[in-house]
Backbone bond lengths (Angstrom), bond angles and torsions (degrees), N, CA, C in turn:
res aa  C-N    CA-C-N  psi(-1)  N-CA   C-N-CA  omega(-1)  CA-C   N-CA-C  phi
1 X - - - 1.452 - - 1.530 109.17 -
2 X 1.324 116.99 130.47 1.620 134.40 162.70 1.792 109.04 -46.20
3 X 1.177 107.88 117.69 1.407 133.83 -165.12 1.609 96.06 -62.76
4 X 1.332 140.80 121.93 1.500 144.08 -173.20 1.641 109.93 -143.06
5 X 0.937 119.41 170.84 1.505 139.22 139.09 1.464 123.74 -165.85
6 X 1.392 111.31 143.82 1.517 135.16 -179.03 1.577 81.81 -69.62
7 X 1.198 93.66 139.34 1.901 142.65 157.97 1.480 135.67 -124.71
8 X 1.753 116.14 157.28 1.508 107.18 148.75 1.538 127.22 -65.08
9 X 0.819 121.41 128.58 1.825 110.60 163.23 1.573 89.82 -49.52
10 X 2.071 73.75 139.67 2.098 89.60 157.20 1.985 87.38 -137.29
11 X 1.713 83.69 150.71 1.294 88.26 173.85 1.737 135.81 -34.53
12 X 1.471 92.83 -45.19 1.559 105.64 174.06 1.803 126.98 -64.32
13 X 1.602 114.52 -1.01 0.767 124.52 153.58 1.913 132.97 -57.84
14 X 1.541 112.71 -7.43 1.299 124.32 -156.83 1.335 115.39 -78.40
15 X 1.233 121.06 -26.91 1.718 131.19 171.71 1.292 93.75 -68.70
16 X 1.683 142.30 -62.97 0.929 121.97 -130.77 1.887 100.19 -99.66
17 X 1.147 109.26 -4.89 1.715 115.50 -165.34 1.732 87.26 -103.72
18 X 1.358 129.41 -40.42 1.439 111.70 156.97 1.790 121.91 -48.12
19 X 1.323 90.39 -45.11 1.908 92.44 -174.95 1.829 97.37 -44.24
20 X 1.417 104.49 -56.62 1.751 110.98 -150.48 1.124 99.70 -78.97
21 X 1.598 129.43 -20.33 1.477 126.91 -160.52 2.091 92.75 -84.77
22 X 1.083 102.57 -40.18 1.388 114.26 -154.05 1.900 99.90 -64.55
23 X 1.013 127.48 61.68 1.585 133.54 167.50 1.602 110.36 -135.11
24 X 1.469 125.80 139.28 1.170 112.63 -166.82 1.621 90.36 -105.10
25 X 1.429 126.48 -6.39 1.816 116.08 141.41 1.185 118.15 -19.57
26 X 1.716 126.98 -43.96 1.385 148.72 -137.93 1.630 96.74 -103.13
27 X 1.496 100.88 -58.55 1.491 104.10 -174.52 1.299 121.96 -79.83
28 X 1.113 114.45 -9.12 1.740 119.32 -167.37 1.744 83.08 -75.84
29 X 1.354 135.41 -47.28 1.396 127.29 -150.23 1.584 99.03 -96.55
30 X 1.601 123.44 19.74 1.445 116.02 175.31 1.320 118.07 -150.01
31 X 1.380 133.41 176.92 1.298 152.11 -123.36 2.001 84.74 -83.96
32 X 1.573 119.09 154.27 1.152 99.78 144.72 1.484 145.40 -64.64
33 X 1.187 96.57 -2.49 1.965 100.56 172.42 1.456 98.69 -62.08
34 X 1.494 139.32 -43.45 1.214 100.24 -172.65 1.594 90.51 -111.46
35 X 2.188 86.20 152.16 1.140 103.81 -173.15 1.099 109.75 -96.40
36 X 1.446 116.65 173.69 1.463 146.09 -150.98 1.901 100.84 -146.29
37 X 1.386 116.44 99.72 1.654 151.19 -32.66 1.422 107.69 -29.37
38 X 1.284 112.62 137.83 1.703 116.88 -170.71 1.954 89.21 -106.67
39 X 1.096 106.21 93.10 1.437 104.56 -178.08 1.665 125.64 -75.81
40 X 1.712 133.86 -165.59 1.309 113.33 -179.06 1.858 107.52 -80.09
41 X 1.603 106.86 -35.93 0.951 92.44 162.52 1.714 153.16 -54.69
42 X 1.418 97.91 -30.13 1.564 109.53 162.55 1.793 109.05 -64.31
43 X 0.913 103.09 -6.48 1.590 97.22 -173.57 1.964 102.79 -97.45
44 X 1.230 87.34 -64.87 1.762 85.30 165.92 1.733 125.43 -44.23
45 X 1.584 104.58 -34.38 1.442 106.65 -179.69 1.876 107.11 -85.82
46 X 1.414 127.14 3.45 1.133 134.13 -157.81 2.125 85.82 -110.57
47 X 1.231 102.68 -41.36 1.513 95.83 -145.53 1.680 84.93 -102.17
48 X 1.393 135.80 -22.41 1.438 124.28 152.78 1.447 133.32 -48.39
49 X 1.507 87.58 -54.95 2.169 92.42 151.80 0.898 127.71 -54.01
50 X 1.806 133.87 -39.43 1.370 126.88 -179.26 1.414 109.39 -58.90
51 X 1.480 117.25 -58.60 1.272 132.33 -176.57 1.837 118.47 -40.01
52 X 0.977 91.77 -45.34 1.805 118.09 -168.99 1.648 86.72 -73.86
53 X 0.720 121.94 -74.62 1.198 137.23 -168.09 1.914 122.13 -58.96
54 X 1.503 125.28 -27.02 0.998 144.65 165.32 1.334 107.45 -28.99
55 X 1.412 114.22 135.94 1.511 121.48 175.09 1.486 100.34 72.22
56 X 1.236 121.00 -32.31 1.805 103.21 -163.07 1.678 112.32 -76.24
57 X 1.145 118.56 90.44 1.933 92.59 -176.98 1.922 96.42 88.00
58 X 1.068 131.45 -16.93 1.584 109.40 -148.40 1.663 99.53 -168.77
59 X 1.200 98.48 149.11 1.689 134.51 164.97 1.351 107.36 -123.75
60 X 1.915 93.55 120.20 1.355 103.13 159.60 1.589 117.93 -134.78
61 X 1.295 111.09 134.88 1.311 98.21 -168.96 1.399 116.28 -123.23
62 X 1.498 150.06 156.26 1.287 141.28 154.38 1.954 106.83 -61.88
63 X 1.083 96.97 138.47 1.578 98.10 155.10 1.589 102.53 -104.25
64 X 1.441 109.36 134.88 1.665 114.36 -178.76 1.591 89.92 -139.22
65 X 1.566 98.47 137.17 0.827 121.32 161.20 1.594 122.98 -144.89
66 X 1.884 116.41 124.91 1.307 107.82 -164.19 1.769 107.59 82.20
67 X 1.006 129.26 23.95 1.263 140.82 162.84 1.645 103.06 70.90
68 X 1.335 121.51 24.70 1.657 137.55 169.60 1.534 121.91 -103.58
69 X 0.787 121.91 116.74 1.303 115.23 162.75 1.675 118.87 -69.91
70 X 1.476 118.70 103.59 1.756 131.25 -170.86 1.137 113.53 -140.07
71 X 2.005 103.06 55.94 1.524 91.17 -172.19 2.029 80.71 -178.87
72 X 1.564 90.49 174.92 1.597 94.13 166.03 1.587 106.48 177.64
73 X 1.496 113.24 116.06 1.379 122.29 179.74 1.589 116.05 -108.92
74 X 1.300 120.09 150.13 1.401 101.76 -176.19 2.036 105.26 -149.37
75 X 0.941 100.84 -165.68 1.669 82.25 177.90 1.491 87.41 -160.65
76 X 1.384 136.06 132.95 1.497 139.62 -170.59 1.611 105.07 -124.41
77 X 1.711 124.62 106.27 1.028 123.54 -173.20 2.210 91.20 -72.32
78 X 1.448 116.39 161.12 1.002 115.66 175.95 1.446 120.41 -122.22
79 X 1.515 137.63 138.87 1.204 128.76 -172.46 1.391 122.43 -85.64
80 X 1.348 123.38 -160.98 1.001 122.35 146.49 2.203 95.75 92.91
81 X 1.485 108.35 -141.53 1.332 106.36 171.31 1.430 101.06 -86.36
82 X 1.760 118.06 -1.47 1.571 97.36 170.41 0.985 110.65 -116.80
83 X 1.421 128.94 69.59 1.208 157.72 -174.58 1.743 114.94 -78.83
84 X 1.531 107.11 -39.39 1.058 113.29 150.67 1.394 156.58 -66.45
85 X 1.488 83.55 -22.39 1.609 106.06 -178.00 1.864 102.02 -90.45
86 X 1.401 104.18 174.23 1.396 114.75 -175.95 1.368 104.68 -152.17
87 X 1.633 142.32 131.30 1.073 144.17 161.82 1.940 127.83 -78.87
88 X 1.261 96.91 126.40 1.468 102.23 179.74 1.489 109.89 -69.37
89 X 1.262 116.85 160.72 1.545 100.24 169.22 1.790 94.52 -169.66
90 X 1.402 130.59 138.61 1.012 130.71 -149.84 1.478 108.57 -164.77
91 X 1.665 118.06 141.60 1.469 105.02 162.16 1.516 92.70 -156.78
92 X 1.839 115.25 171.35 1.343 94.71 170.24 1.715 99.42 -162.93
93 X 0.881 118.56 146.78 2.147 127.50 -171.76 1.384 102.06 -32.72
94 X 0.975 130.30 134.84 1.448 120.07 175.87 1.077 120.49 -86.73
95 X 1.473 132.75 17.32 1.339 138.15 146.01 1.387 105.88 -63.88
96 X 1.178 138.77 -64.72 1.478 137.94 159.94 1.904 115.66 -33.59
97 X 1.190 125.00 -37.71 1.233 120.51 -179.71 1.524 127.03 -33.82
98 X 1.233 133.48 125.10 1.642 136.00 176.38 1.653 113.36 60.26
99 X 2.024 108.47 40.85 1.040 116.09 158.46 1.458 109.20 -117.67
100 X 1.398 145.83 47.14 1.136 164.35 160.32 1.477 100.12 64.17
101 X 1.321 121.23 24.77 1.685 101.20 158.10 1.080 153.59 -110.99
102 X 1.646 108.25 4.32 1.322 100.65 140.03 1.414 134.03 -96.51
103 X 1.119 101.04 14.86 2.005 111.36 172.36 2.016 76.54 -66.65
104 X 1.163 129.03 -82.47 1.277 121.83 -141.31 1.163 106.58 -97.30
105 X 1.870 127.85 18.67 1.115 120.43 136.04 1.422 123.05 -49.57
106 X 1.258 101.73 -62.31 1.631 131.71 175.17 1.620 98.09 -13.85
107 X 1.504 96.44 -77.22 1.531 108.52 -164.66 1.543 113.52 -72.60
108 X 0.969 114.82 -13.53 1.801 120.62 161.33 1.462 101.75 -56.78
109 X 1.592 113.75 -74.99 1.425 114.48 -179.46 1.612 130.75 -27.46
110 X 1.463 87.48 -68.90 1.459 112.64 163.29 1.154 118.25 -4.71
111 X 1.797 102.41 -77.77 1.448 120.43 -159.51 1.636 96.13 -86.26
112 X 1.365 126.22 -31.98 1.557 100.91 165.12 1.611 124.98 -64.82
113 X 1.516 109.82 -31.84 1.578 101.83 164.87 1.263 141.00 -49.58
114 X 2.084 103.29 -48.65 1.335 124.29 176.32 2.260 101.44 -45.21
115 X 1.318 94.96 -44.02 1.685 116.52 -161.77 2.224 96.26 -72.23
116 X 1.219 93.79 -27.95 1.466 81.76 -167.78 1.607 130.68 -114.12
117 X 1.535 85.00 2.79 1.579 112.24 -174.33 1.487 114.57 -134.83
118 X 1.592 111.53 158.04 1.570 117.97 -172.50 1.779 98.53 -84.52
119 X 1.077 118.96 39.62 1.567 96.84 168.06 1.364 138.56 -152.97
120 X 1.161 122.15 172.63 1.852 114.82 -137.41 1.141 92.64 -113.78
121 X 1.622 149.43 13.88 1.280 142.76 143.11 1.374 120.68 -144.21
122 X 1.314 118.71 146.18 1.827 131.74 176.99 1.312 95.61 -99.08
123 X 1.315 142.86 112.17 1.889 133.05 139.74 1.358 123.79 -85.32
124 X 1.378 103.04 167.58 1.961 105.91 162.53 1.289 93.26 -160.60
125 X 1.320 73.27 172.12 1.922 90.76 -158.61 1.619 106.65 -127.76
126 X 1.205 123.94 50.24 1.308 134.25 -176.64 2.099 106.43 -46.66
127 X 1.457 92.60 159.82 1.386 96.55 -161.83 1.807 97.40 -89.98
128 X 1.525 122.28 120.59 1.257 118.60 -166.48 1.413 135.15 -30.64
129 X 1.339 110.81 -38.31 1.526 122.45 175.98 1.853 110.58 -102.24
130 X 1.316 105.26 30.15 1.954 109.82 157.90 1.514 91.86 -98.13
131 X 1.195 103.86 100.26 1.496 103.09 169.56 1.769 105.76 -81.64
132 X 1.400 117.28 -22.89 1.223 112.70 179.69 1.630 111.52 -74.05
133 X 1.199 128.78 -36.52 1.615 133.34 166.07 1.754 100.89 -47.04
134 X 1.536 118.63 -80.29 1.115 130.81 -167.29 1.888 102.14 -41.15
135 X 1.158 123.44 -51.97 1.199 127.97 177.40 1.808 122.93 -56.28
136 X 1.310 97.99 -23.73 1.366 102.57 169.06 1.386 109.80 -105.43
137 X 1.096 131.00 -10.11 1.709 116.20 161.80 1.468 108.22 -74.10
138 X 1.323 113.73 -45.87 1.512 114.36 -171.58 1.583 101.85 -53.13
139 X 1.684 110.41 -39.49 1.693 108.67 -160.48 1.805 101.90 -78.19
140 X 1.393 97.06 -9.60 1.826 83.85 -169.08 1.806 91.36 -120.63
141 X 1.446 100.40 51.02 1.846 108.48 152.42 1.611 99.54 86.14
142 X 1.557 144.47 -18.59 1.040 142.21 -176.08 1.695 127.45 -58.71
143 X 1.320 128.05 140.99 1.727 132.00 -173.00 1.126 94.07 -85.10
144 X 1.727 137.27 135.11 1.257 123.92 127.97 1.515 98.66 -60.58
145 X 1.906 111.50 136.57 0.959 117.81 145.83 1.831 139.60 -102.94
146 X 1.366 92.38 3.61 1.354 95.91 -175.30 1.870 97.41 163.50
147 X 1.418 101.52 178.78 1.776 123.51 -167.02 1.666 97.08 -119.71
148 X 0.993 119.61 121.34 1.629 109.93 159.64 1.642 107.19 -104.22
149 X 1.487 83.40 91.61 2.066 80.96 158.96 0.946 146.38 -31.91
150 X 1.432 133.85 105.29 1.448 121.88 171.03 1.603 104.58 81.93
151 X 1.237 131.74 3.72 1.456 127.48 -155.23 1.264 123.84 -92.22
152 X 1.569 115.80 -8.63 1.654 127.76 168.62 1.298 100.18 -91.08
153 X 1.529 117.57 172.14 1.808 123.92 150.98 1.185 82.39 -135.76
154 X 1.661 124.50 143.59 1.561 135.77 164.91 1.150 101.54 -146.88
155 X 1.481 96.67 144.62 2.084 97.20 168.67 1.755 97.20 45.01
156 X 1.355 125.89 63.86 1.418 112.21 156.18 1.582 115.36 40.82
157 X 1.778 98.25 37.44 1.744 92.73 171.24 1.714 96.88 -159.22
158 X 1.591 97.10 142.27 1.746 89.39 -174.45 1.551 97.20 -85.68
159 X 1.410 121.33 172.88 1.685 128.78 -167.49 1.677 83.14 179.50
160 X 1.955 98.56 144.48 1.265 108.81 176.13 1.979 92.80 -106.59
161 X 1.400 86.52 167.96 1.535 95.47 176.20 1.667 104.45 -135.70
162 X 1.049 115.73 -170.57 1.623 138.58 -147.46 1.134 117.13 -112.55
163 X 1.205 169.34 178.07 1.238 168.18 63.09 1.609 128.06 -69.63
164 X 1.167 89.41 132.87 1.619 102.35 -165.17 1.697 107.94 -135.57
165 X 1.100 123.65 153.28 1.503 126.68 -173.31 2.041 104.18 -153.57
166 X 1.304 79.90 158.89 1.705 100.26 176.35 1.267 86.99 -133.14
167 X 1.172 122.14 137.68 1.875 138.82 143.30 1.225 119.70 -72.90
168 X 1.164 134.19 149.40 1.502 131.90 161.69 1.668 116.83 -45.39
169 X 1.408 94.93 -63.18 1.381 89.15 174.33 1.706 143.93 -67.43
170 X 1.322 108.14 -5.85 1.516 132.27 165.09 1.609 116.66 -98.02
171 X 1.431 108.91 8.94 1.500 127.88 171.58 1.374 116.15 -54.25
172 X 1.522 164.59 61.50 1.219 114.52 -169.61 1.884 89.47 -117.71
173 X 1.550 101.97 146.61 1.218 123.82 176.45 1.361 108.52 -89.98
């Protein structure tokens, strides 16, 4: 496994999380919030929110590896009746891809969430055909629970995605 550790974002991270963010490899498999050219400014407006935002509801972390930040994990407590629940959310340079670190990013997070928050499950909702996402929830302890049909639109095309969960109590770090 490729040598890593989870961090805070610091501002000075912004050249290098634009470099890794900026592949539309990256964006095709995520939310429209991030854009596709991922410019320096999207990076400054990405890593001011983390910061601001830290501790409240949420973990966000740099993945650095090689003294770069080429990566970004986060953990989103959720309100409402899913107050308990918390969303995973993850991406990482695809030079790093299918060297086991975000399988055990994942479970780093995890177990600081389970440790720092009131709630009894983490999900994600990977996009059905990332077989590389789906493969790392399954490898770092996660349930498929089901397929949502048809349930994204991206790039002017509908695609279903996945849901997957860890419980607290089926946690082990």
């Amino acid at each position: 496994m490729k040598e890593f550790r989870l961090r805070a974002w610091k501002t000075e991270d912004a050249e290098s999380l634009a470099q890794a963010a900026n592949n539309p490899a990256i964006a095709r498999n995520l939310r429209n919030v991030f854009p596709n050219p991922y410019t320096l400014d999207d990076a400054i407006w990405y890593i001011n929110d983390s910061i601001a935002n830290e501790g409240k509801k949420q973990i966000s972390y740099a993945i650095e590896i090689e003294g770069r930040a080429v990566g970004s994990i986060g953990i989103f407590v959720k309100d409402d009746v899913y107050e308990k629940s918390a969303e995973l959310g993850y991406w990482l340079a695809e030079d790093y891809w299918r060297k086991g670190v975000m399988t055990k990013a994942v479970q780093m997070i995890c177990k600081e969430a389970f440790a720092s928050f009131d709630i009894v499950r983490i999900f994600a909702e990977p996009f059905a055909d990332n077989a590389g996402s789906r493969g790392v929830l399954e490898k770092a302890g996660f349930t498929y629970e089901g397929t949502m049909r048809n349930g994204i639109y991206k790039n002017g095309e509908i695609h279903s995605y996945c849901m997957y969960s860890i419980l607290r109590e089926e946690f082990i770090a």
